[in-house]
N, C-alpha and C positions, 0 to 999 in steps of 0.2 A: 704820426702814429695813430693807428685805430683804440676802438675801445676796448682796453683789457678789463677781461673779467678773473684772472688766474694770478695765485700767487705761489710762488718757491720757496719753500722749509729745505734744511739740509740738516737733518738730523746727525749725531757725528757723538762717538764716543771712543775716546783713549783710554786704553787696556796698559793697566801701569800695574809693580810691585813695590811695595814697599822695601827699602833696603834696611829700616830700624822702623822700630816702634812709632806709631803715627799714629795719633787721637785725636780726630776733628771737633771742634765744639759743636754747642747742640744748633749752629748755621753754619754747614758745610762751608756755604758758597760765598763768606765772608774772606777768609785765607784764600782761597781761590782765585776770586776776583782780585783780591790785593795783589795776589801776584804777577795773573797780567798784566794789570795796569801798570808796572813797569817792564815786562815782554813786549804787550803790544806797540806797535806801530799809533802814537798819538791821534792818529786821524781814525784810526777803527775804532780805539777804546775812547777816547771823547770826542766823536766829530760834531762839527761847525759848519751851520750853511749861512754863507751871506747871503742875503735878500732873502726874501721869500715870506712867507707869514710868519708872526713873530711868534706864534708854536712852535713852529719848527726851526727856529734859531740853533735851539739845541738839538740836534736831530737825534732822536733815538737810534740809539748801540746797534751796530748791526747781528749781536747775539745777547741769546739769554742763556742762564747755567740752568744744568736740569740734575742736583746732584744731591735733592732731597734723600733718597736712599742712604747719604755717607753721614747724612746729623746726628752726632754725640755719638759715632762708632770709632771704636779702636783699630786698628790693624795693626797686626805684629809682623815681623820683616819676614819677609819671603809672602807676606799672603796676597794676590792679589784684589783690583778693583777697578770699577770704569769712572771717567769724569764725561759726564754728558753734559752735552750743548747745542742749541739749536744757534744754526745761521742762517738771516735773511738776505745774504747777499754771498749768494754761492760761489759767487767769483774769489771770493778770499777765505775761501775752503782751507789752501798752503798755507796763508798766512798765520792762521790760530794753529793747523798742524805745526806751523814751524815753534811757536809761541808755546804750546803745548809739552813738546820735546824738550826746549828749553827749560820749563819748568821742572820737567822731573832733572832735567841733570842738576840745577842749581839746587833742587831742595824746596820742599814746601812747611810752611808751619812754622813754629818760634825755632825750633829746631834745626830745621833746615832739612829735613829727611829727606834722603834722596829715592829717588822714585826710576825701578829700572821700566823701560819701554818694553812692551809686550806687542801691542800693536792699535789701528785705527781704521775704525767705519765712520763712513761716511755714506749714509738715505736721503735720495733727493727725493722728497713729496711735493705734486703740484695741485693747488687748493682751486678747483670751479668754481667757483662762488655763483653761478646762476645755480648750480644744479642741486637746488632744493629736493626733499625725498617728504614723502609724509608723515606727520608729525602732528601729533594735539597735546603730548604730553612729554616732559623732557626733565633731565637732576640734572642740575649743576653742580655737582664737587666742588670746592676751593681748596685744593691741596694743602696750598701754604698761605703764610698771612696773605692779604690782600684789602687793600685802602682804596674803594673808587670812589671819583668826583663825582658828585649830584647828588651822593646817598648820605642822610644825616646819620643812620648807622638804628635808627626807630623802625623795629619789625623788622620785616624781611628785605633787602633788597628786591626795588622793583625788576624785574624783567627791560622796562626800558632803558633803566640804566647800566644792566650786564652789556644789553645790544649797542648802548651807542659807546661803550668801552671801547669794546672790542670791535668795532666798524671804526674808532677814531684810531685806533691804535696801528689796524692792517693796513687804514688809508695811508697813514703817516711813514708806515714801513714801506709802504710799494712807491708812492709819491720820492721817498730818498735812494731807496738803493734799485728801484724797480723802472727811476725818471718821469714816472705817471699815475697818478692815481685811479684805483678801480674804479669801476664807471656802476659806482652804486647810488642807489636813488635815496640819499641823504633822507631828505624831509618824508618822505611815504616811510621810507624803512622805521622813522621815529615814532609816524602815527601808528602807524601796526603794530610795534612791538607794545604800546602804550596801550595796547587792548587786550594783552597777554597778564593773566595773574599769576600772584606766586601766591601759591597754596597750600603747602607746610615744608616746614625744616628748621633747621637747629644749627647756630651759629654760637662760636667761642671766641671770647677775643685773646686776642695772642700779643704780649707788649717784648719787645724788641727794639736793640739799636746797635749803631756800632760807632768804631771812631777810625778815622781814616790814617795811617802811618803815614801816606802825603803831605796832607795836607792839616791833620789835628781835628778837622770839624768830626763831630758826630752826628749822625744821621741816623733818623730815625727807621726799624723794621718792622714796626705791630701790625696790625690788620686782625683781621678775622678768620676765622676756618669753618665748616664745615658742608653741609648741604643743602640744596634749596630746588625743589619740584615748585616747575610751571607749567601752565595748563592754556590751552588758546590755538590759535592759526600758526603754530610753529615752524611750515617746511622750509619756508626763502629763508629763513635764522639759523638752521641746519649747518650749512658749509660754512658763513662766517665761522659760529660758534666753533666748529671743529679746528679750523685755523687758525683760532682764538687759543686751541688748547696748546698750540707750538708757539705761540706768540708769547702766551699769558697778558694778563688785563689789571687795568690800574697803576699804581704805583711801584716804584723801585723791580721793576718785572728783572734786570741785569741778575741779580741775586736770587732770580727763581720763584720770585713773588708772582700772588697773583695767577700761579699754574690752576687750572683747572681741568675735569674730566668730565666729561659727556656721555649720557643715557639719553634715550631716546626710544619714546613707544605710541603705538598707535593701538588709540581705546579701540575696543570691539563696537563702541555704539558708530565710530567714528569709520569704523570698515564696512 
């Protein structure tokens, strides 16, 4: 196999109603997730790779929930609503359809509220990862909490550590469900981004956790939110970043963590 530069999003939203009164807590994607996790297929919802680096022992989920719109909303029966989710391994598109379906029939929530089926999209987006555009100035959004390794959490998250997130994270999604990783230039991509500052924004922290009906453990969901402008040699960070925003970065991304949004400008000194 040659060198891939391109990655597969399948963006995918079920169109349900509610058949009684449904109240999601203020993290949608807690009930949610619990409830796949006994629909899906064991090997989608926690897979296993023998051998290989010992990061990727646990390979990351081949979806993330995207269902921040439904946190701390009611719905009354008859009204409907979408459950979004992105999948990196388009081939089992059926398989969460099917898992999906399931769910509204059994019921979601302490309740069990049934959920009649309206209908299901599914958007395949493919990510170029050379094809950088120009850029000196860019916002990173963090939608929802978000915890990434290498940042003590003092000032602003740096810039190189957004990029090697979300470069570790695509590598590690395309490497399991894609059989190869991107042919991206690890060590340069580091220096570069390390010459990138962040130059104002405003960050909140958000404390969160949950406890698993599985298994009893609790796990933690805080992070941080808000926005953060950098400034620098931006364009090659471009396409990562955007396929970063279907991926999400950091920790517990399964639950919708770690979503983020993308701005992007180019100064007039800079044109």
């Amino acid at each position: 196999m040659g060198e891939v530069w391109s990655f597969e999003v399948a963006a995918v939203r079920a169109r349900v109603r509610a058949e009684a009164r449904l109240a999601f807590p203020a993290n949608a994607a807690v009930p949610i997730r619990g409830a796949l996790g006994f629909l899906l297929p064991e090997e989608h919802f926690r897979p296993r790779r023998i051998g290989g680096p010992s990061g990727l022992r646990d390979a990351p989920r081949p979806f993330v929930l995207r269902v921040r719109h439904l946190d701390g909303r009611t719905f009354e029966a008859g009204k409907s609503f979408a459950i979004g989710m992105n999948l990196f391994a388009p081939g089992l598109t059926q398989v969460f359809e099917k898992a999906l379906r399931e769910m509204a029939r059994t019921g979601l929530g302490a309740g069990r509220v049934g959920l009649a089926w309206e209908g299901w999209d599914a958007v395949a987006t493919t990510f170029d990862l050379r094809a950088g555009e120009p850029c000196d100035e860019l916002a990173v959004s963090f939608l929802t909490p978000t915890e990434l390794k290498g940042w003590d959490g003092v000032g602003l998250p740096p810039f190189a550590v957004v990029a090697a997130r979300a470069r570790d994270r695509l590598s590690a999604l395309q490497a399991v469900y894609g059989g190869v990783e991107p042919a991206l230039d690890f060590r340069g991509l580091g220096q570069r981004a390390g010459a990138v500052r962040a130059v104002a924004g405003r960050l909140e922290n958000v404390q969160g956790s949950r406890k698993s009906a599985r298994t009893g453990q609790t796990h933690p969901l805080s992070g941080f939110r808000g926005t953060v402008r950098y400034a620098g040699e931006l364009g090659e960070f471009v396409p990562l970043l955007r396929a970063a925003c279907y991926t999400g970065i950091g920790r517990q991304t399964v639950w919708g963590h770690g979503e983020i949004e993308l701005e992007t400008r180019v100064s007039l000194a800079a044109g």
